[in-house]
PALOVO-807481 format. One record per atom (N, C-alpha, C): residue number from 0; residue in three letters; atom name; x, y, z. Coordinates in nm, 2 decimals, always signed. Each point is the difference from the previous one (the first is absolute). Example, Ala and Ser with C-alpha at 12.3 -4.5 7.8 and 13.67 -1.06 7.14 Angstrom:
{pos=0, code=ala, site=N, x=+1.32, y=-0.57, z=+0.78}
{pos=0, code=ala, site=CA, x=-0.09, y=+0.12, z=+0.00}
{pos=0, code=ala, site=C, x=+0.09, y=+0.12, z=+0.00}
{pos=1, code=ser, site=N, x=-0.04, y=+0.11, z=-0.07}
{pos=1, code=ser, site=CA, x=+0.09, y=+0.11, z=+0.00}
{pos=1, code=ser, site=C, x=-0.08, y=+0.11, z=+0.08}
***
This chain:
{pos=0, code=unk, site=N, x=+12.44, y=-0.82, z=-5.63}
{pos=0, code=unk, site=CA, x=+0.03, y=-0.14, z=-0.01}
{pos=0, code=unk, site=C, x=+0.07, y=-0.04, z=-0.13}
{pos=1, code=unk, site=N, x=+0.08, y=-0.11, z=-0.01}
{pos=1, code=unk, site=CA, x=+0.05, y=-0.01, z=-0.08}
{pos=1, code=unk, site=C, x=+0.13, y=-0.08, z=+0.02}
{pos=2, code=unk, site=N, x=+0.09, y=-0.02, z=-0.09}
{pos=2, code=unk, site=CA, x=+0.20, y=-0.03, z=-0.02}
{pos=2, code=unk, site=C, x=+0.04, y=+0.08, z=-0.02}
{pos=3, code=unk, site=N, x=+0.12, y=+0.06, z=+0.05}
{pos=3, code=unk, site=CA, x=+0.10, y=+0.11, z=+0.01}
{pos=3, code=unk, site=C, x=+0.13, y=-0.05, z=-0.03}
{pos=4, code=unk, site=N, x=+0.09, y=+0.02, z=-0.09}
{pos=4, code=unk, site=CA, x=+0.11, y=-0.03, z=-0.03}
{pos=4, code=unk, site=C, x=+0.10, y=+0.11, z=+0.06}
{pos=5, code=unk, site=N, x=+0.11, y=-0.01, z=+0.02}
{pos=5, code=unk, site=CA, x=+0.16, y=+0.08, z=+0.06}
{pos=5, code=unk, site=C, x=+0.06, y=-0.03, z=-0.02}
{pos=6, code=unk, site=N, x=+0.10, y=+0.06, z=+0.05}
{pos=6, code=unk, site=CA, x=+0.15, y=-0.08, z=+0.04}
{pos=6, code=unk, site=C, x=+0.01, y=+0.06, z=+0.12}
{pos=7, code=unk, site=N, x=+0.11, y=-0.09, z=+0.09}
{pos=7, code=unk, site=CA, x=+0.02, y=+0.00, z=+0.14}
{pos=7, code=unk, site=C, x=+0.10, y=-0.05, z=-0.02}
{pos=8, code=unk, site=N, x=+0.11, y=+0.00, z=+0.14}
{pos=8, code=unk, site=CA, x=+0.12, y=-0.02, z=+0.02}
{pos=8, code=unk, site=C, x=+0.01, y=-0.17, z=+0.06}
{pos=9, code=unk, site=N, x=+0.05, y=-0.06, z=-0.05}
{pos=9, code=unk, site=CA, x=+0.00, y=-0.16, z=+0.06}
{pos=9, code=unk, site=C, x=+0.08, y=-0.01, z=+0.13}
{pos=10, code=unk, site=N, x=-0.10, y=-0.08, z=+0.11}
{pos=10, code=unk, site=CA, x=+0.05, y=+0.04, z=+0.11}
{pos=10, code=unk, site=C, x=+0.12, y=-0.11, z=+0.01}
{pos=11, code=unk, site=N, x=+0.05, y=-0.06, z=-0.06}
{pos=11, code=unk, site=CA, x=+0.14, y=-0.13, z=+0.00}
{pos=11, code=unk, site=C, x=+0.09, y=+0.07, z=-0.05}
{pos=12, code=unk, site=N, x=+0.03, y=+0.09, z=-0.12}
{pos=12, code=unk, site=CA, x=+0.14, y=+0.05, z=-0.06}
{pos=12, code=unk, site=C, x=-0.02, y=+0.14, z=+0.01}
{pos=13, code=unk, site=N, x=-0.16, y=+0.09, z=-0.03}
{pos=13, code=unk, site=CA, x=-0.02, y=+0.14, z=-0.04}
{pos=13, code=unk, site=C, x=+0.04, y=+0.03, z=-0.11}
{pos=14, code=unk, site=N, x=-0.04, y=-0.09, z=-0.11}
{pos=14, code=unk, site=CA, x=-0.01, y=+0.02, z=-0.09}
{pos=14, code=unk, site=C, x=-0.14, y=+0.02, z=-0.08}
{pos=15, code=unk, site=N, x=-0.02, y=+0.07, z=-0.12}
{pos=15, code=unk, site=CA, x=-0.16, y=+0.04, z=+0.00}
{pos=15, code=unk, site=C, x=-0.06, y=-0.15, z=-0.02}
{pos=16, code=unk, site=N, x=-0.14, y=+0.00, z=+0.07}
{pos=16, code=unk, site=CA, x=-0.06, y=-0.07, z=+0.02}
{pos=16, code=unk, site=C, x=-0.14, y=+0.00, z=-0.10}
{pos=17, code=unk, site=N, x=-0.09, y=-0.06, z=-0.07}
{pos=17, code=unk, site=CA, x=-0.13, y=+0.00, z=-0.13}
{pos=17, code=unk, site=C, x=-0.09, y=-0.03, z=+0.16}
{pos=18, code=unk, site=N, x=-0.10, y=+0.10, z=+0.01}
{pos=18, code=unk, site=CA, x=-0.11, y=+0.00, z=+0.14}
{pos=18, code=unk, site=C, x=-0.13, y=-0.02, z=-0.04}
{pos=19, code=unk, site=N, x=-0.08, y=-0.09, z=-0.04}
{pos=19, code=unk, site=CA, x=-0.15, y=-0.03, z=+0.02}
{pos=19, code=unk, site=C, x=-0.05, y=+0.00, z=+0.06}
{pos=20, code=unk, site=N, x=-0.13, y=+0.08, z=+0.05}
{pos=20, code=unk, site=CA, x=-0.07, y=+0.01, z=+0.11}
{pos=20, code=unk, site=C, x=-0.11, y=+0.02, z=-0.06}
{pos=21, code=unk, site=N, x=-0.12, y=-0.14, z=+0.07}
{pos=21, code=unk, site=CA, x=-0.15, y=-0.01, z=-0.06}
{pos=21, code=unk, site=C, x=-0.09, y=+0.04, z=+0.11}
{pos=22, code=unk, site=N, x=-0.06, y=+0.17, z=+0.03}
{pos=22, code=unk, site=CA, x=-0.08, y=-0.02, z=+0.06}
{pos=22, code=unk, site=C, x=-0.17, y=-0.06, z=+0.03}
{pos=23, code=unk, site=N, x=+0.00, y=-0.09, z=-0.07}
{pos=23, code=unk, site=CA, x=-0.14, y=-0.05, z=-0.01}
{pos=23, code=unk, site=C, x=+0.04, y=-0.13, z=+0.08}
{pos=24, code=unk, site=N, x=+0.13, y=-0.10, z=-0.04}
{pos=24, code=unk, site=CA, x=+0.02, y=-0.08, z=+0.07}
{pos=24, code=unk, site=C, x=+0.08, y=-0.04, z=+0.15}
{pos=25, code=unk, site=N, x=+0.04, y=+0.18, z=+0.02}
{pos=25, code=unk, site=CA, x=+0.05, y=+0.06, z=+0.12}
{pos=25, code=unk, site=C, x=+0.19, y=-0.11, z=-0.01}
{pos=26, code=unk, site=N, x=+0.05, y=-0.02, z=-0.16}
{pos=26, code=unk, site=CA, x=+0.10, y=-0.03, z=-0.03}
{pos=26, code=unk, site=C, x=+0.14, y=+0.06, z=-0.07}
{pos=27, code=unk, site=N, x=+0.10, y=-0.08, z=+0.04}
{pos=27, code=unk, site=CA, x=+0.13, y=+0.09, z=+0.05}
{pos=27, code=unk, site=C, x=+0.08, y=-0.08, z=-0.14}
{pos=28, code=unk, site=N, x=+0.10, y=-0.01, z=-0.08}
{pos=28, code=unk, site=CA, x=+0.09, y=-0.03, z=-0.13}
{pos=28, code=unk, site=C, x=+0.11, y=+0.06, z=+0.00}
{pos=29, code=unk, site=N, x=+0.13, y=-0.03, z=+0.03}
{pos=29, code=unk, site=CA, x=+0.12, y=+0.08, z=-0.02}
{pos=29, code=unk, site=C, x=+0.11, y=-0.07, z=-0.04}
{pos=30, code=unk, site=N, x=+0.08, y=+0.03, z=-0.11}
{pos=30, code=unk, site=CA, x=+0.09, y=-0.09, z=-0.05}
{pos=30, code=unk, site=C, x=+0.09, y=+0.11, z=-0.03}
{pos=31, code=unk, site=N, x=+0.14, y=-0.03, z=+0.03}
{pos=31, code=unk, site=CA, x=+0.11, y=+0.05, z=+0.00}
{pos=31, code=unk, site=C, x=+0.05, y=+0.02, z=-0.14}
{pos=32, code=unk, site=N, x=+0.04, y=+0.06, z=-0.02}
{pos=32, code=unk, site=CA, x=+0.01, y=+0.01, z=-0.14}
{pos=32, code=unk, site=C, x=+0.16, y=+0.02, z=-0.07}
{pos=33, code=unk, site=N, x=+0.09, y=-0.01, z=+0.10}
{pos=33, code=unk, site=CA, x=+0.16, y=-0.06, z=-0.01}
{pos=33, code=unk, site=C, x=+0.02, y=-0.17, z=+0.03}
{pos=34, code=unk, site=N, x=+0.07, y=-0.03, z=-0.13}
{pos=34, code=unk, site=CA, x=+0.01, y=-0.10, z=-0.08}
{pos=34, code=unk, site=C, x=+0.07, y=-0.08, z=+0.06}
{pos=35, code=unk, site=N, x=+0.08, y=+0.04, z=+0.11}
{pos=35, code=unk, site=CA, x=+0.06, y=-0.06, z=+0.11}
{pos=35, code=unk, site=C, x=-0.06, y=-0.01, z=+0.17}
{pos=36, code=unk, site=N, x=-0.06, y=+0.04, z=-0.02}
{pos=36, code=unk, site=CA, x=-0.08, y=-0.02, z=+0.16}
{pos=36, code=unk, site=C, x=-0.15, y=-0.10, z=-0.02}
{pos=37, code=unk, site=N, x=-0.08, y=+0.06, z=-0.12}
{pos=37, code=unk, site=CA, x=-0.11, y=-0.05, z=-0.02}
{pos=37, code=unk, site=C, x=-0.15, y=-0.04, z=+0.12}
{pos=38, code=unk, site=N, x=+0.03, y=+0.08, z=+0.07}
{pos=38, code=unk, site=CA, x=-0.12, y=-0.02, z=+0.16}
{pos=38, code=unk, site=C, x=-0.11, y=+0.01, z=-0.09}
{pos=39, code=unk, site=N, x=-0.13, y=-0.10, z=+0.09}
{pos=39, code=unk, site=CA, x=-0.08, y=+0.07, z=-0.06}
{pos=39, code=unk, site=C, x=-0.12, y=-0.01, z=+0.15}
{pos=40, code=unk, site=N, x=-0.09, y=+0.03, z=+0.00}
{pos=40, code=unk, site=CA, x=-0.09, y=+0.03, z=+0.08}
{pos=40, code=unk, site=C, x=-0.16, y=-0.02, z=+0.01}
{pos=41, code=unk, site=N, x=-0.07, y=-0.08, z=+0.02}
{pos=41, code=unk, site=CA, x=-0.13, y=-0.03, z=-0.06}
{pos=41, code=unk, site=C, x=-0.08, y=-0.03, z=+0.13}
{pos=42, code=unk, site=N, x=-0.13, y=+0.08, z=+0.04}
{pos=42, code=unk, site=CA, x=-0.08, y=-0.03, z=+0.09}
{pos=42, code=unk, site=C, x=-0.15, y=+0.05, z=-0.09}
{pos=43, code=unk, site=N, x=-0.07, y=-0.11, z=-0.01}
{pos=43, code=unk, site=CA, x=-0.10, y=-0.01, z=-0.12}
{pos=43, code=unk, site=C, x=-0.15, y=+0.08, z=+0.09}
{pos=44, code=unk, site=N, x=+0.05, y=+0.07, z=+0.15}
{pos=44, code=unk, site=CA, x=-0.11, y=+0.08, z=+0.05}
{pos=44, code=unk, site=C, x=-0.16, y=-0.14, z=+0.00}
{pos=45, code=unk, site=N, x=-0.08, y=+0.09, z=+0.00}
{pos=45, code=unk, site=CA, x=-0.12, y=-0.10, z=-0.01}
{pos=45, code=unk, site=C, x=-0.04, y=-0.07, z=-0.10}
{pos=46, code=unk, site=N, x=+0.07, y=+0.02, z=-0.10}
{pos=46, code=unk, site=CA, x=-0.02, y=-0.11, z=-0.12}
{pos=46, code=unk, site=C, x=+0.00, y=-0.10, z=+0.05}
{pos=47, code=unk, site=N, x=+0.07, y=-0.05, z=+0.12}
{pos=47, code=unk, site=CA, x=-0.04, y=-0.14, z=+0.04}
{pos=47, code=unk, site=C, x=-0.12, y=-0.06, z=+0.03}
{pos=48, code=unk, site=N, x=-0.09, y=+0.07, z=+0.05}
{pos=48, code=unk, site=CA, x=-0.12, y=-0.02, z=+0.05}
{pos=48, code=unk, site=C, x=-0.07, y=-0.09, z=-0.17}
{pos=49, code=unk, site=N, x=+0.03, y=+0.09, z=-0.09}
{pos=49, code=unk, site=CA, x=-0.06, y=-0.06, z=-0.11}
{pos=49, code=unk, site=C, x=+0.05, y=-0.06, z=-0.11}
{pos=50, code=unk, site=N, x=+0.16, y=-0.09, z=+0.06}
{pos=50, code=unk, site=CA, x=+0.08, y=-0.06, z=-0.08}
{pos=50, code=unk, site=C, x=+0.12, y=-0.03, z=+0.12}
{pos=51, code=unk, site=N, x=-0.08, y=-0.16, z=+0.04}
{pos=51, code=unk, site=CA, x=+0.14, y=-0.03, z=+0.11}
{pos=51, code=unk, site=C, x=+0.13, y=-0.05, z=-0.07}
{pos=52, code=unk, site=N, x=+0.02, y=-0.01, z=-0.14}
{pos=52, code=unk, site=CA, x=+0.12, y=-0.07, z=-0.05}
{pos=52, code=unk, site=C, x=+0.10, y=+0.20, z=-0.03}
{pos=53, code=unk, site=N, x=-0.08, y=+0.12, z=+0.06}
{pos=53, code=unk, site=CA, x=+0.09, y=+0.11, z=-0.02}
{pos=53, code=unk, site=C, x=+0.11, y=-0.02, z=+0.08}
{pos=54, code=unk, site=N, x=+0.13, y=+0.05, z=-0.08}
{pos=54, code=unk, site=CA, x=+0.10, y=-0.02, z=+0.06}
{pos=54, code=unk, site=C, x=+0.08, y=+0.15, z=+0.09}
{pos=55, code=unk, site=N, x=+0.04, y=-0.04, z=+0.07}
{pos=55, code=unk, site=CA, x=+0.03, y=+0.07, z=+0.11}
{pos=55, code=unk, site=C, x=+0.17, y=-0.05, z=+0.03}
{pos=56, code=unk, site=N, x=+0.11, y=+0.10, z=+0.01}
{pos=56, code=unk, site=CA, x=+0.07, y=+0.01, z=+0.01}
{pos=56, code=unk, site=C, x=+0.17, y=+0.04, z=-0.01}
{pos=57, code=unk, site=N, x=+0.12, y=-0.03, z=+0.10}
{pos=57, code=unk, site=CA, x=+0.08, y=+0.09, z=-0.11}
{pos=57, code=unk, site=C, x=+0.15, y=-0.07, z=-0.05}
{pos=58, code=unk, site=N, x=+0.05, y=+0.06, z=-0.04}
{pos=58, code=unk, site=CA, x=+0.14, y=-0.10, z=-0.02}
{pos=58, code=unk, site=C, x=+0.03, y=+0.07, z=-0.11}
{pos=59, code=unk, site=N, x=+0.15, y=-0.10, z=-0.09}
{pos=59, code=unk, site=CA, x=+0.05, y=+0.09, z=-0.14}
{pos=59, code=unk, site=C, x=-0.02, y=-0.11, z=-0.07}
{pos=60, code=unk, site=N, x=-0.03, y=+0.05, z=-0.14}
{pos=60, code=unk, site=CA, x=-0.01, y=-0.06, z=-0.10}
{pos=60, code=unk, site=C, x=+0.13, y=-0.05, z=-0.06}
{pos=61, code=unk, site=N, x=-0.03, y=-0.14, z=-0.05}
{pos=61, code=unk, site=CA, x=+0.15, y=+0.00, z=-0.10}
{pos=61, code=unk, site=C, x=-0.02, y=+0.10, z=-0.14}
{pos=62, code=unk, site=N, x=+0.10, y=-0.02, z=-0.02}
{pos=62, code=unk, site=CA, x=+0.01, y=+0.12, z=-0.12}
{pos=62, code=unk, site=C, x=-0.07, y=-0.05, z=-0.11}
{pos=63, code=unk, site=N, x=+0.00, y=-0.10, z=-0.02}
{pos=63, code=unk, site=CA, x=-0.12, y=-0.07, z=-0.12}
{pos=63, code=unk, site=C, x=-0.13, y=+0.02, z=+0.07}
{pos=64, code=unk, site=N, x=-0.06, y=+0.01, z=+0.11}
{pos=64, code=unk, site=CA, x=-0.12, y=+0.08, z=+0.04}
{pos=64, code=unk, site=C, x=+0.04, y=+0.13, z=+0.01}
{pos=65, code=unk, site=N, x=+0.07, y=+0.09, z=-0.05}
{pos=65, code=unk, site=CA, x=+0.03, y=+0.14, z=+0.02}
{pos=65, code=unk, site=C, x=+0.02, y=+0.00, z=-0.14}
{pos=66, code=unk, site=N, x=+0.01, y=-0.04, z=-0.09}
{pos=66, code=unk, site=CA, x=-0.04, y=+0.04, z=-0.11}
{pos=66, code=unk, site=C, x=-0.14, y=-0.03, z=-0.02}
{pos=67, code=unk, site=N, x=-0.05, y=-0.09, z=+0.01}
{pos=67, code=unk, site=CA, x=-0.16, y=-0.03, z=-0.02}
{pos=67, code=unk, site=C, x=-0.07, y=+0.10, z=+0.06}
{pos=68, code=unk, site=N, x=+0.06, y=+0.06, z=+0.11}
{pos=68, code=unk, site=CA, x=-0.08, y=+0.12, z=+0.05}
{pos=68, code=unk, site=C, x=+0.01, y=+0.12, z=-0.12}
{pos=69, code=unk, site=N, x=+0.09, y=+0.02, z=-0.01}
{pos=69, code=unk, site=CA, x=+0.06, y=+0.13, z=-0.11}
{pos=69, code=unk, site=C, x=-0.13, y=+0.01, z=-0.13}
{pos=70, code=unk, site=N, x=+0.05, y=-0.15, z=-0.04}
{pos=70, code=unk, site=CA, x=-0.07, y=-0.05, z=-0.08}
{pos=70, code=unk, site=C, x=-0.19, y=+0.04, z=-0.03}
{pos=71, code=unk, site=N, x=-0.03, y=-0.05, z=+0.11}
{pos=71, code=unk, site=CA, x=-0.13, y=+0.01, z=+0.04}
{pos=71, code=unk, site=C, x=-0.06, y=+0.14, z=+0.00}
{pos=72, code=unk, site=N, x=+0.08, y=+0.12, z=+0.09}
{pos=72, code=unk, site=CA, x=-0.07, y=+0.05, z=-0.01}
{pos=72, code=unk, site=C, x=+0.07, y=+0.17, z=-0.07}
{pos=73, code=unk, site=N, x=+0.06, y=-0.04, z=-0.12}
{pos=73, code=unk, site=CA, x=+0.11, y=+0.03, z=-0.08}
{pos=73, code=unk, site=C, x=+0.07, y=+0.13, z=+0.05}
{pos=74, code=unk, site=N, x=+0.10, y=-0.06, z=+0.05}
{pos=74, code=unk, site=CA, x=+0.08, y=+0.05, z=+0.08}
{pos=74, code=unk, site=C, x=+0.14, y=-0.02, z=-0.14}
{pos=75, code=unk, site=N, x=+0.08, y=+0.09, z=+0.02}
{pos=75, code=unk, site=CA, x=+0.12, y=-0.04, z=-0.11}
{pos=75, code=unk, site=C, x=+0.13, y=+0.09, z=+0.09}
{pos=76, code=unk, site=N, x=+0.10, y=-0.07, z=+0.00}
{pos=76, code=unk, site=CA, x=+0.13, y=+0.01, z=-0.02}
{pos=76, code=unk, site=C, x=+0.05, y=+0.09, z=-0.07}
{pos=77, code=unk, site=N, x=+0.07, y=+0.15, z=+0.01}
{pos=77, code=unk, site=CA, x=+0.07, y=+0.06, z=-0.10}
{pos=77, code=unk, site=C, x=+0.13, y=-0.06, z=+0.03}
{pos=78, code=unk, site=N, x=+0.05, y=+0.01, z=-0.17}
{pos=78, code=unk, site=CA, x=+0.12, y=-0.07, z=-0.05}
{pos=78, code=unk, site=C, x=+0.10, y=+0.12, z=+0.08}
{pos=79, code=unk, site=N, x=-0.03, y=+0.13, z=-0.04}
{pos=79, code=unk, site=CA, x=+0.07, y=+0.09, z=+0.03}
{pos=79, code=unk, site=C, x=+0.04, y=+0.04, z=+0.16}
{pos=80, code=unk, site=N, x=-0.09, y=+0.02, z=+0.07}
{pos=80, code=unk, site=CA, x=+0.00, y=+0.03, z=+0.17}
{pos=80, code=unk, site=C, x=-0.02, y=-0.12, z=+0.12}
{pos=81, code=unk, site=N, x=-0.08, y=-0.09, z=-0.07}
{pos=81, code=unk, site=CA, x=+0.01, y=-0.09, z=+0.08}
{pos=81, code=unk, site=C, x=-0.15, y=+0.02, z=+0.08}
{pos=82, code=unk, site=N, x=-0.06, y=+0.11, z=-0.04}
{pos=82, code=unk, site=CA, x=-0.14, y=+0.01, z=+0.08}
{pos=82, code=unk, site=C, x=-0.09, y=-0.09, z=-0.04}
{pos=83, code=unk, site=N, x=-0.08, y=-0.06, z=+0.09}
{pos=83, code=unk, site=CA, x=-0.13, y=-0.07, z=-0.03}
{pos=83, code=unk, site=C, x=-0.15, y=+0.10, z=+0.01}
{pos=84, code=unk, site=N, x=-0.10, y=-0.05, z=-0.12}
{pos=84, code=unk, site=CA, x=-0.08, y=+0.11, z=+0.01}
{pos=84, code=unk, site=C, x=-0.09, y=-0.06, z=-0.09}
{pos=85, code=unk, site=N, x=-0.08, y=+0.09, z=-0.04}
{pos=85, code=unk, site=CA, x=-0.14, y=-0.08, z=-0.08}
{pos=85, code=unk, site=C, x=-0.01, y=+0.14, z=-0.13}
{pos=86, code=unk, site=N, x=+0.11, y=+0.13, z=+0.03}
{pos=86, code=unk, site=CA, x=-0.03, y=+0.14, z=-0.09}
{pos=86, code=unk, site=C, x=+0.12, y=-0.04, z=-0.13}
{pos=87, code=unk, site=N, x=-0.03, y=-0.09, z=-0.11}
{pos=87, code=unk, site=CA, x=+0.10, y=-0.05, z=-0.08}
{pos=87, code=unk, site=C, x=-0.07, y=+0.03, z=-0.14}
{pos=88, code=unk, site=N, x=+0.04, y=+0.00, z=-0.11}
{pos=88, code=unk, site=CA, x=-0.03, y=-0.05, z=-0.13}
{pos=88, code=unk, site=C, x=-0.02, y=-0.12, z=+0.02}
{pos=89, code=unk, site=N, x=-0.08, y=-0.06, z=-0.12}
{pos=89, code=unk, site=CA, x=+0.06, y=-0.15, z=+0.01}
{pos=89, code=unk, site=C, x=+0.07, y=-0.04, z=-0.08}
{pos=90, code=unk, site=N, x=+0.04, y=+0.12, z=-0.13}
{pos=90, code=unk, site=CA, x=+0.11, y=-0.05, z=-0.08}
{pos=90, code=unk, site=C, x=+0.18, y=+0.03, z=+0.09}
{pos=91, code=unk, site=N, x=-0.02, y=+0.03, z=+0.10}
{pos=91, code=unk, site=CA, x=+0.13, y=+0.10, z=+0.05}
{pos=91, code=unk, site=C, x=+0.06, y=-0.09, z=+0.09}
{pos=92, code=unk, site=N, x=+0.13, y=-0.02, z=-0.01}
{pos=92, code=unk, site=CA, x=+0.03, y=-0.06, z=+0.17}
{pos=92, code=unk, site=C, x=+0.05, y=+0.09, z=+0.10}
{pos=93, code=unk, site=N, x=-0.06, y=+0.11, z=-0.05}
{pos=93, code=unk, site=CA, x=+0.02, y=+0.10, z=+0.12}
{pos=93, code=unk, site=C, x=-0.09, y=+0.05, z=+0.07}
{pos=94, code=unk, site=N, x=-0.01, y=+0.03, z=+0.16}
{pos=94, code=unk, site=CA, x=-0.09, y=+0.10, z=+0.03}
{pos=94, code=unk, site=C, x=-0.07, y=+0.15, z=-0.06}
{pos=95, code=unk, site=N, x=-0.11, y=+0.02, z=+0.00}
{pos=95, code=unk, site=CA, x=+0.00, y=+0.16, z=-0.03}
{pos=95, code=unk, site=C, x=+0.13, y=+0.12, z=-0.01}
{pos=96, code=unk, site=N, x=+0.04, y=-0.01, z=+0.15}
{pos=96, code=unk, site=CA, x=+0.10, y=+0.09, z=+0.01}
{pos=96, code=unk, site=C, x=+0.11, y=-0.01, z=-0.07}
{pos=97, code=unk, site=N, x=+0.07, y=-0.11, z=+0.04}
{pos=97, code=unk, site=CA, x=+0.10, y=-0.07, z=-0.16}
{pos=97, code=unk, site=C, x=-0.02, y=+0.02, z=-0.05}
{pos=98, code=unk, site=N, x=-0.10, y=+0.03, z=-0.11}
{pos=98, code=unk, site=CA, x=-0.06, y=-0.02, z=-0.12}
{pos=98, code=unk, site=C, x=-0.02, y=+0.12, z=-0.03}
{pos=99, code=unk, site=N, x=-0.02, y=+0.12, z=+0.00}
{pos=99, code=unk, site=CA, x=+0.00, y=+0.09, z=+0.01}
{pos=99, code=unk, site=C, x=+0.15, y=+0.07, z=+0.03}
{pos=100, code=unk, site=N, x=+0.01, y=-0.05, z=+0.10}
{pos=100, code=unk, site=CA, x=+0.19, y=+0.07, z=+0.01}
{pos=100, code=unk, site=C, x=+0.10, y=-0.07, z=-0.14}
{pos=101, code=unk, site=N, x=-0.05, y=-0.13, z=-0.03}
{pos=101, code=unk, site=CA, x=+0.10, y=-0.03, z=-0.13}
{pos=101, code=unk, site=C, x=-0.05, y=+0.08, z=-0.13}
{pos=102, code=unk, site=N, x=-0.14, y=+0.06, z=+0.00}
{pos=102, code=unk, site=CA, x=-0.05, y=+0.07, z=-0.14}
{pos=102, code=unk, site=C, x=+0.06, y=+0.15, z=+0.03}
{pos=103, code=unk, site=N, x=+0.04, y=+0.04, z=+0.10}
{pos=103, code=unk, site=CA, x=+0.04, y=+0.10, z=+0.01}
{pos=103, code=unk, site=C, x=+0.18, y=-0.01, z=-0.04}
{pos=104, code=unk, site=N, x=+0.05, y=-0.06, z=+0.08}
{pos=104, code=unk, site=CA, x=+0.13, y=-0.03, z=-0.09}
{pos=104, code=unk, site=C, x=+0.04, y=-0.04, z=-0.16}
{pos=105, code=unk, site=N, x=-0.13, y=-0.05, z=-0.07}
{pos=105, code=unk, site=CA, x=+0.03, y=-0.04, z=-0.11}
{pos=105, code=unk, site=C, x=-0.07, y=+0.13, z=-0.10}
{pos=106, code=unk, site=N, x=-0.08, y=+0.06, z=+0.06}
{pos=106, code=unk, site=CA, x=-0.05, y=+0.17, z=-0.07}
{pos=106, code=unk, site=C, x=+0.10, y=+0.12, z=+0.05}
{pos=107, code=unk, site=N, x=+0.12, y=-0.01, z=+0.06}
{pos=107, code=unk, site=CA, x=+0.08, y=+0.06, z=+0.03}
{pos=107, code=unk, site=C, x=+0.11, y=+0.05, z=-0.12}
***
């Protein structure tokens, strides 16, 4: 039992998708994670039973809620590739891979 984190393919564009799944609450979480589509997906499972204001459902975020998501659950933007991810510095505005591929070009 437990939350399980992934990624999955968003089923509106197929673009990678951030996947939450709580088995204790028998609940589902999936937010698209291209900055242009922004789907997101929420069925709060039986949490409801013990919290009827849980929210349940789907649609796209405006992009000022798609950054508050980023935000939240620190998700960052590389300057370089354009990938969204949570594997960053936080002095870098690059992904790992970036970041690594430019220290290799500059120890060259």
């Amino acid at each position: 039992m437990g939350t399980h984190t992934s990624f999955s393919n968003c089923e509106k564009c197929g673009g990678e998708s951030w996947l939450c799944e709580d088995t204790h609450y028998d609940s589902t979480e999936e937010h698209c994670l291209n900055e242009n589509c922004r789907y997101y997906y929420v069925d709060s499972g039986t949490l409801k039973e013990e919290d009827p204001n849980a929210f349940d459902g789907t649609g796209f975020n405006t992009p000022e809620e798609f950054k508050e998501f980023l935000e939240d659950f620190n998700f960052k933007k590389c300057e370089k590739c354009g990938d969204i991810d949570t594997n960053h510095n936080e002095d870098s505005p690059y992904c790992q891979d970036c970041e690594t591929e430019e220290e290799k070009v500059t120890n060259s």
